[in-house]
VOTILO-580525 format. One record per residue (C-alpha): chain; residue in three letters; x, y, z. Coordinates in Angstrom, 2 decimals. Layout:
! VOTILO-580525
  mol  type       xx       yy       zz
    A   ala        X        Y        Z
...
! end
This chain:
! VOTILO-580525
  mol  type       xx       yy       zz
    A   unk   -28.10   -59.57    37.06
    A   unk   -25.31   -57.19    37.03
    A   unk   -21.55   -57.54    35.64
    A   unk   -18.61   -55.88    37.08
    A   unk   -16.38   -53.87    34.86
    A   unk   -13.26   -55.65    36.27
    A   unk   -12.13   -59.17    34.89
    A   unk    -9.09   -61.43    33.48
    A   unk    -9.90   -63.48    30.90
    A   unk    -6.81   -66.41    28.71
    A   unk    -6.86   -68.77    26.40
    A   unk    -3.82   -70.36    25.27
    A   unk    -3.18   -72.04    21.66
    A   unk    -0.77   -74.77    20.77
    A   unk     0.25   -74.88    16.96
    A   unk     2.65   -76.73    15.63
    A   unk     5.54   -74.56    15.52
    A   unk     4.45   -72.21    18.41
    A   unk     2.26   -71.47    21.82
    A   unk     0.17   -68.48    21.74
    A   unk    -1.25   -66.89    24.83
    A   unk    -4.34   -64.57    24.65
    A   unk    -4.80   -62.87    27.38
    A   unk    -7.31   -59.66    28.73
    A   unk    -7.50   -57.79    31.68
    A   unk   -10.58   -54.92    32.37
    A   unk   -10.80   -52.12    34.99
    A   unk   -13.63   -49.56    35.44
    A   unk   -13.88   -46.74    33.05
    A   unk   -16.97   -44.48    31.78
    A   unk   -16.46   -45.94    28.14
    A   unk   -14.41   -48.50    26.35
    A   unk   -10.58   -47.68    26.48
    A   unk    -8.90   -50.64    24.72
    A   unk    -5.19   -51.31    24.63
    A   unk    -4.28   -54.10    22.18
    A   unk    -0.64   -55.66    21.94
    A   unk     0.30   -58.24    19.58
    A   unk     3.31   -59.27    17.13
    A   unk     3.22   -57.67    13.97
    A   unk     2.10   -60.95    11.71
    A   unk    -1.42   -59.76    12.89
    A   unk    -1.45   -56.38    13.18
    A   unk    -3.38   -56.17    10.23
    A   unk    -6.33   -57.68    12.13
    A   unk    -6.43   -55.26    14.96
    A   unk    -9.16   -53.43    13.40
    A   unk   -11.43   -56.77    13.21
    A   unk   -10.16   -57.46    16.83
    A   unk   -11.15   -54.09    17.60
    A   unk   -14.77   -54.51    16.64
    A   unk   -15.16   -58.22    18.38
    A   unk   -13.98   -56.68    21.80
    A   unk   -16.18   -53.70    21.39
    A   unk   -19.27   -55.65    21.12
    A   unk   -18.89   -58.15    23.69
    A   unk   -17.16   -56.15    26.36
    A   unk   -18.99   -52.46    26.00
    A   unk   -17.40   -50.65    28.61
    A   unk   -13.86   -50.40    30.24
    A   unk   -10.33   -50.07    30.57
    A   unk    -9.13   -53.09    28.70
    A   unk    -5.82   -54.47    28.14
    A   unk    -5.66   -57.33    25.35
    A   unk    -2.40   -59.06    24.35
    A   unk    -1.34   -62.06    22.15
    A   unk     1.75   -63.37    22.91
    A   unk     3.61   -66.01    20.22
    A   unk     6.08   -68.33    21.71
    A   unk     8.16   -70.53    19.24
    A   unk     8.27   -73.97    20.25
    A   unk    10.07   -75.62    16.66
    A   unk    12.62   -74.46    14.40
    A   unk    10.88   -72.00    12.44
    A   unk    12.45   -69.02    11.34
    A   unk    12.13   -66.47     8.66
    A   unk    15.77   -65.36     8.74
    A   unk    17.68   -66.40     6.25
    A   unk    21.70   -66.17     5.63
    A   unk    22.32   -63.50     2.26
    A   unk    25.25   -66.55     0.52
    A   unk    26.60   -63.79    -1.81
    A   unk    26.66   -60.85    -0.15
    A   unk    28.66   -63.02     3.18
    A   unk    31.45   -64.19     0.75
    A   unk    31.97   -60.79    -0.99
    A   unk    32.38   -59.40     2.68
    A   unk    34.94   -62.13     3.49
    A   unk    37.02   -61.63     0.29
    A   unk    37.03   -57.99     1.08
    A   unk    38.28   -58.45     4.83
    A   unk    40.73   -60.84     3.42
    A   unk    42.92   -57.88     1.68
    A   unk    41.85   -55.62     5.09
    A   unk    42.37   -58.12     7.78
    A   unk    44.10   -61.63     8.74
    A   unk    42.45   -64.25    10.38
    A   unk    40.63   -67.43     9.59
    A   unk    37.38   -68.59     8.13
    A   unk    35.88   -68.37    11.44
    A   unk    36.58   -65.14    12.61
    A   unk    35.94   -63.64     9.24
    A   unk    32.48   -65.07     8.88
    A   unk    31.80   -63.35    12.47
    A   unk    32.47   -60.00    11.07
    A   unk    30.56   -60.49     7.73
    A   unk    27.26   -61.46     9.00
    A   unk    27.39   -58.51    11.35
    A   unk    27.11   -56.08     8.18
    A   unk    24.08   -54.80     6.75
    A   unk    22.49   -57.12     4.59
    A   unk    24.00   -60.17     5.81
    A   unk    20.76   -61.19     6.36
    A   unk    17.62   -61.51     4.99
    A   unk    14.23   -61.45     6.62
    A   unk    11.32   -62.85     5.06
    A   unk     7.64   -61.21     6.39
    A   unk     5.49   -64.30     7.48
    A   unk     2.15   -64.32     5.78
    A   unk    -1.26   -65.12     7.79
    A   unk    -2.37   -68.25     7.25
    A   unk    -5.81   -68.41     7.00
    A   unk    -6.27   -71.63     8.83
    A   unk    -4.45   -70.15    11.69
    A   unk    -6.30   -67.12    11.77
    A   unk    -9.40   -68.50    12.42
    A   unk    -8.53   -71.51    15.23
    A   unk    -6.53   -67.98    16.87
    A   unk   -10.17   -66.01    16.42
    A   unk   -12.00   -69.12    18.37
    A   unk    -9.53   -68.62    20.84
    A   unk   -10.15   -65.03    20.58
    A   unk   -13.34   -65.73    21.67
    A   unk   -12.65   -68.19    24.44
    A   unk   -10.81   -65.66    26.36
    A   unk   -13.35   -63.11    25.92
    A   unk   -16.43   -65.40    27.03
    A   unk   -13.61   -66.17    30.03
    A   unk   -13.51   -62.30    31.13
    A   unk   -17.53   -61.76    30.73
    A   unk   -17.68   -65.00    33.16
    A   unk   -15.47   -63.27    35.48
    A   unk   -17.22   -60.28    35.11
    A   unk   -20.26   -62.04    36.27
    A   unk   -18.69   -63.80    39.58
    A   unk   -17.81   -60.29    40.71
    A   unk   -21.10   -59.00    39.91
    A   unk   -22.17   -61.70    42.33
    A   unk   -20.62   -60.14    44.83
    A   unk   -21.25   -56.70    44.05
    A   unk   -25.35   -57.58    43.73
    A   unk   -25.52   -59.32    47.77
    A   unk   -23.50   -55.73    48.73
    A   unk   -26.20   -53.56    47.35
    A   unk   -29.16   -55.33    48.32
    A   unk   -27.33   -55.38    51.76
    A   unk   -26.81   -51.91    52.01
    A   unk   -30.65   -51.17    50.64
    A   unk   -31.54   -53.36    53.12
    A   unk   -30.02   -51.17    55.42
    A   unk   -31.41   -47.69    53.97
    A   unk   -34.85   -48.95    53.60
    A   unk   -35.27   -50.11    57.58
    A   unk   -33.24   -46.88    58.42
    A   unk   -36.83   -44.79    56.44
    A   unk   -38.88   -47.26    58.39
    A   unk   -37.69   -45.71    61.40
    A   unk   -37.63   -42.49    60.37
    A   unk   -41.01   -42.80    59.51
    A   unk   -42.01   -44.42    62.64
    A   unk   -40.24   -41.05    64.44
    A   unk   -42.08   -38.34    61.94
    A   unk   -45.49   -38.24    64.56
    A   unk   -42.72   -37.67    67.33
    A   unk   -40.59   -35.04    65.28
    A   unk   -44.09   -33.45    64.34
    A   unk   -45.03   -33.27    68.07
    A   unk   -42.02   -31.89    69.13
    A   unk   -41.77   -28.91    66.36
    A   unk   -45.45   -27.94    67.98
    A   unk   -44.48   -28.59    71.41
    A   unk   -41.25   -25.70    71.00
    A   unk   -43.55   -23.46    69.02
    A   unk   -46.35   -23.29    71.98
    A   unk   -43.67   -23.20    74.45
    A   unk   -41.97   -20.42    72.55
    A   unk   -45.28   -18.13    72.01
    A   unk   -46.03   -18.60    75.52
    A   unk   -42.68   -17.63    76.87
    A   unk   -43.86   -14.08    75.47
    A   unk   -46.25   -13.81    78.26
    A   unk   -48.09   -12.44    75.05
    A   unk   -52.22   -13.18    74.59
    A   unk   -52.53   -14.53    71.20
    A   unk   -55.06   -16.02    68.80
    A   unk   -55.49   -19.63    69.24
    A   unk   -57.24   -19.92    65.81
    A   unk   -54.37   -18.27    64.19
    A   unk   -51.76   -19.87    65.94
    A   unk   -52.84   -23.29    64.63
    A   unk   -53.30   -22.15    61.30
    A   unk   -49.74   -21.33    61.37
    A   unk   -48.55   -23.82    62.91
    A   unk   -50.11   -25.92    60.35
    A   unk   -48.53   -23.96    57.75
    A   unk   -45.21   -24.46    59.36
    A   unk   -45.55   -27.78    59.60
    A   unk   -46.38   -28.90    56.16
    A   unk   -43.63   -26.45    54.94
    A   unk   -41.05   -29.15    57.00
    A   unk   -43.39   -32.20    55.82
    A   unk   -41.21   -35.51    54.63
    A   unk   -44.37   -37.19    53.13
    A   unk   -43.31   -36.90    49.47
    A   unk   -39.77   -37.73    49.73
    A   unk   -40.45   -40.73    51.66
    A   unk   -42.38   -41.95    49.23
    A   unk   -40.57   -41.00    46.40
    A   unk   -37.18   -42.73    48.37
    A   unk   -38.72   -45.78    49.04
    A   unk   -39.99   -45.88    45.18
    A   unk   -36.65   -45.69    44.38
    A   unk   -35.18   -48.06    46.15
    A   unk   -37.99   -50.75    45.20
    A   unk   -36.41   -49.39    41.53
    A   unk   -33.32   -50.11    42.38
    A   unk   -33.88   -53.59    42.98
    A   unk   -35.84   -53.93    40.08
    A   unk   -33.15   -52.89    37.79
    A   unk   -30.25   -55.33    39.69
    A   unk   -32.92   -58.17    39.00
    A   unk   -33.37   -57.00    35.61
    A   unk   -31.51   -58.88    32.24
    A   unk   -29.19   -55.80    31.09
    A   unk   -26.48   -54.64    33.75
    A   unk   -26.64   -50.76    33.21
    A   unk   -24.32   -49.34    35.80
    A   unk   -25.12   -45.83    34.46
    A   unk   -28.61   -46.30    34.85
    A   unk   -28.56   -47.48    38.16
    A   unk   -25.74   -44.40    38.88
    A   unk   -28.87   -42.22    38.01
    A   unk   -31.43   -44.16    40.44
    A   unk   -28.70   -43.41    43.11
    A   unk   -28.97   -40.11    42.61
    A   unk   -32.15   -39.59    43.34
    A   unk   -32.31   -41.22    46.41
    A   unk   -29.48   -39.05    47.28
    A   unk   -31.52   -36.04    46.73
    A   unk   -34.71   -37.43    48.56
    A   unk   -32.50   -38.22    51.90
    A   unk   -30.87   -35.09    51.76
    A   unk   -33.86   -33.12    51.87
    A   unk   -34.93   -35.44    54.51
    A   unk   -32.08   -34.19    56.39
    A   unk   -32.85   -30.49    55.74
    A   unk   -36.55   -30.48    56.57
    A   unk   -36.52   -32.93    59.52
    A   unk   -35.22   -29.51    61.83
    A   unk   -34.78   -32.85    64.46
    A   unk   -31.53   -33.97    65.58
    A   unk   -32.40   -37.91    66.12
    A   unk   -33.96   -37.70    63.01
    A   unk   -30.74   -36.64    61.01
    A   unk   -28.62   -38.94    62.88
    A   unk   -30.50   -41.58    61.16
    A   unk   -30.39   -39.55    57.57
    A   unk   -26.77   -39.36    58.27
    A   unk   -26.82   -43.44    58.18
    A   unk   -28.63   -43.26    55.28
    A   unk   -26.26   -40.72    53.18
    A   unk   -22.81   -43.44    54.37
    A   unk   -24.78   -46.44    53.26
    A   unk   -25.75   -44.40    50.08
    A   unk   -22.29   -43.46    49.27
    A   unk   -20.57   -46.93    49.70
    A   unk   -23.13   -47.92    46.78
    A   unk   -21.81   -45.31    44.67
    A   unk   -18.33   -45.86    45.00
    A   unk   -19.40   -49.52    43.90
    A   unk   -21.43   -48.65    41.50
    A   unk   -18.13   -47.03    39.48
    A   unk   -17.46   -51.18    38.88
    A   unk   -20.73   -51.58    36.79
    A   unk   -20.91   -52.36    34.24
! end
């Protein structure tokens, strides 16, 4: 099971007096990176939000917003009585007009006005929290769909890399043959009498300097471990970043050993299907 580092997760919240939206987008990123947006009436639970995100997402780019829309008469602003009529009077002796026209230009000066700061209700903290929570469990959902898709794309492309060894390893006798074939032709084109004794012993030498046995084996163990980990319960894209690695290094020493130009053309196979699963891997999770 693996999760993909990209996901959109909402919940939306009808109170009495207003709608709020929660919303939460994540991209791939090597750690956490969260952005959090909300009206000011909670900013003193961003830390708490902080902490909730942290341990249910892990890793990303994440971008989480509230967003309160009023839906009732509810405001906070209220009209300063005394301070209005003690601009009016003064206009009066500045000014003519009527009651209208002077009450236009009072309220526009400072302290017309009075603002009250909203207090958190407690209540409503904690039915916004479940919801909180409810758009989070949405993203991680999402998260897992696409790691759905990203799972059938690597064992595809393993698939692939593991029957592309098979034939490599079905061509090694032939590659092996044809390194001794070029060396005898070679020593003979010196018209030269030499040791057969010795010539085998080096050519044994030279061959098992340009063996592939190992990193066959060790390639093939890896991808069997890469499976393993997809199929395990964690997603650990960094682990499995690692694995990839290594069977990078395996097929590219393939490639430098085989000294066998049908032989690389498969290793060169091998290397495109490799990097197509790295440039995936960057959305694991």
């Amino acid at each position: 099971m693996i999760y993909s580092m990209t996901g959109y997760g909402k919940s939306v919240l009808q109170l009495p007096t207003k709608k709020i939206t929660i919303e939460l987008k994540s991209l791939n990123s090597k750690n956490l990176d969260l952005n959090v947006r909300m009206p000011s009436i909670y900013r003193e639970k961003e830390l708490s939000i902080r902490k909730l995100l942290a341990a249910k997402i892990q890793r990303g780019k994440v971008d989480f917003s509230i967003y309160v829309e009023a839906t009732a008469e509810d405001t906070s602003t209220q009209i300063n009585t005394p301070v209005v009529k003690q601009y009016i009077e003064q206009l009066k002796h500045v000014v003519d007009g009527d009651a209208i026209e002077l009450l236009k230009m009072a309220v526009r000066f400072p302290d017309a006005l009075n603002t009250v700061r909203e207090e958190i209700d407690d209540d409503e903290w904690n039915t916004i929290e479940a919801q909180i929570n409810t758009a989070v469990n949405d993203l991680i959902n999402h998260r897992l769909d696409e790691g759905k898709v990203l799972e059938q794309d690597f064992n595809k492309r393993i698939i692939v890399i593991r029957n592309t060894l098979e034939e490599v390893i079905a061509m090694d006798p032939e590659r092996v043959e044809g390194v001794r074939e070029r060396l005898l032709k070679g020593v003979e084109d010196l018209k030269e009498k030499y040791d057969e004794n010795r010539f085998e012993q080096e050519l044994v030498y030279y061959i098992e300097k340009f063996d592939i046995t190992e990193e066959k084996v060790r390639l093939n163990n890896h991808l069997n471990y890469f499976i393993e980990c997809i199929n395990s319960k964690d997603s650990n894209g960094k682990k499995l970043g690692f694995i990839s690695q290594e069977m990078g290094r395996e097929i590219n020493t393939i490639g430098s050993k085989s000294n066998y130009a049908p032989m690389q053309q498969l290793v060169v196979q091998m290397k495109d299907e490799l990097e197509k699963i790295k440039e995936q891997l960057l959305n694991v999770l």
